[in-house]
C-alpha positions, 0 to 999 in steps of 0.5 A: 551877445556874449557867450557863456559857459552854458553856450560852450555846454551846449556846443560841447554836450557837457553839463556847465559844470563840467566846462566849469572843471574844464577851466579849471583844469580839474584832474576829474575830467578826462582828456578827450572831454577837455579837448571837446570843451576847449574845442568848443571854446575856441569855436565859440570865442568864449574866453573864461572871465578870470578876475569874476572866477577869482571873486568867487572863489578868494583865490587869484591864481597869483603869485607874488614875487618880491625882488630884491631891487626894481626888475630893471636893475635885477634881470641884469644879474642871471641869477633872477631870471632862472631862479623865477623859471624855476619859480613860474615852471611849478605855477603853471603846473599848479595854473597860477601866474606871476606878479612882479614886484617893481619898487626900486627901495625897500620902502617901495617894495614894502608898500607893493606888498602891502598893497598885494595883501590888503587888495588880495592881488595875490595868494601867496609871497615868494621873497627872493631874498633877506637883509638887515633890518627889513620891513616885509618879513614881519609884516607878512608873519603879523598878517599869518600870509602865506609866503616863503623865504629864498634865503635865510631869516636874519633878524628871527629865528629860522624855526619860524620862517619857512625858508629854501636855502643853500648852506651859504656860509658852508659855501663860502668855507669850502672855496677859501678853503679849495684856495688855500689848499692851492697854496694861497694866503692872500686871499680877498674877498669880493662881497655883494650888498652888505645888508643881504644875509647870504653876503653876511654868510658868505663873509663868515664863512670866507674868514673861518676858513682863513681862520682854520688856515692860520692866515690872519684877515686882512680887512683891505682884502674885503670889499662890498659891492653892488652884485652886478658886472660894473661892482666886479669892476669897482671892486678889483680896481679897489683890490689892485691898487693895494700895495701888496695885492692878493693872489687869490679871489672869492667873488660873491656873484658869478656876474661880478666875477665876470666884471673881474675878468674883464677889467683884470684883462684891461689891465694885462693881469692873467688869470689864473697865472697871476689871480686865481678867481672863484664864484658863485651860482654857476649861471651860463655866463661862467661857462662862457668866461674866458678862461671859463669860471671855477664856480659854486653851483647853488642850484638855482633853478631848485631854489625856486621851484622847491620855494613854490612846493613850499608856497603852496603847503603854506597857501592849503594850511596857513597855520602848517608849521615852518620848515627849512629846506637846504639845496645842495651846493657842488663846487665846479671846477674850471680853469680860473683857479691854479697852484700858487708859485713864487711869482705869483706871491712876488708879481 
């Protein structure tokens, strides 16, 4: 016969509804009567039936998290993985979990988060990012479910989505900028997936600077690419083979940037002697470079965990008022950025 929580009461000499609190680990009970109580658990086998303690509250205790591309392809990159430790560190702490989204399209996504809204699989949304023209958003706004954006809304206005974001554009301003400062005119640029708002942003902040600059664009210095180690590759392949190459790179991803590097060595190019390079996210990977990466450090960890903080407000009061929340960025300088001199400009 299974055992029930008024077998576990009985062994711990608790009231049912004080094991009831103990499992919800309600902050009314103390610390030694939890510890009598899951004592008694233990010794008893029971194991508290979660999915009926949901029913019975409309709550899941779930999180959804909505990706970019499949969990496959996006774990490839640093960034996901710590921006979803962030993430789940502020859920333990509140007792919820984690549903990952697995669709490879936007097509798929959409209807994974669908399914998580109309089969009430989750309490709240956390979207790990924003693009062009795209189907959740304005579902999830139509349906009034809880959810917050990593990133910043592109086709409505931000005073109506509540969102957690760095000042990609200000970002991106700063490091063209920093490089220009260092003597160069030939600056490209190493973009991530077109329809992404932060690679919008990024772009626009790159040409204001050059602009501000006196340094007319060049479109062939501008290349869009996959945010992976193998887009990095592409993308300076596409660069190097320009008849005037540039001295100078602002690369979107510090992943990416990793690619750079590697095929920049197959191809005997120095960096920074002959190529400056400059990223973004600051992820370990840019640290363990060789030579280790002059980065943005977009803090990514706080990306997630204040996005939760967020959730939550938006899960107790579904009608509070949007707000955006801007993480600062800090430029980290290393050793892939250096002056630029006359052989570089003529190499």
């Amino acid at each position: 016969m299974a055992v029930t929580i008024k077998d576990v009461a009985k062994k711990a000499n608790v009231a049912a509804s004080t094991v009831s609190r103990v499992i919800a680990n309600s902050n009314r009970i103390s610390h030694a009567t939890k510890i009598r109580v899951r004592e008694a658990m233990e010794e008893l086998g029971y194991h508290p039936n979660f999915h009926a303690r949901s029913l019975a509250n409309k709550s899941t205790k779930t999180i959804g998290i909505i990706m970019p591309s499949s969990a496959k392809v996006a774990f490839q990159n640093p960034f996901f993985p710590e921006v979803i430790r962030g993430i789940s560190t502020k859920a333990y702490q509140k007792g919820y979990g984690l549903y990952l989204s697995t669709g490879q399209t936007e097509e798929e996504r959409f209807e994974e988060v669908v399914q998580m809204v109309e089969e009430q699989r989750v309490d709240g949304i956390v979207l790990l990012y924003s693009r062009k023209n795209g189907l959740i958003m304005p579902y999830l706004m139509k349906k009034n479910f809880p959810f917050v954006l990593i990133g910043r809304p592109y086709d409505l206005p931000d005073e109506e989505v509540t969102h957690v974001n760095n000042d990609n554009f200000k970002a991106a301003k700063m490091v063209t900028e920093y490089l220009s400062l260092l003597g160069h005119r030939q600056i490209a640029f190493i973009g991530g997936n077109m329809e992404y708002v932060v690679t919008i942003d990024h772009m626009k902040g790159y040409k204001k600077a050059l602009e501000q600059a006196g340094i007319e664009v060049n479109d062939s210095y501008i290349v869009y690419h996959d945010e992976l180690e193998e887009g990095g590759q592409e993308a300076v392949i596409e660069l190097m083979s320009l008849q005037e190459r540039p001295t100078a790179l602002v690369v979107a991803d510090d992943l990416m940037a990793f690619g750079v590097l590697r095929m920049l060595s197959d191809m005997g190019v120095n960096v920074p002697d002959e190529l400056s390079i400059i990223s973004f996210n600051n992820v370990m990977i840019s640290e363990l470079s060789s030579p280790p990466m002059t980065t943005v450090d977009i803090h990514i960890f706080d990306l997630g965990s204040t996005a939760v903080e967020c959730l939550f407000d938006k899960m107790l009061d579904k009608h509070i008022q949007p707000k955006s929340v801007i993480i600062p960025h800090r430029l980290i300088k290393r050793q892939s950025c250096k002056k630029c001199n006359d052989k570089t400009l003529h190499s």
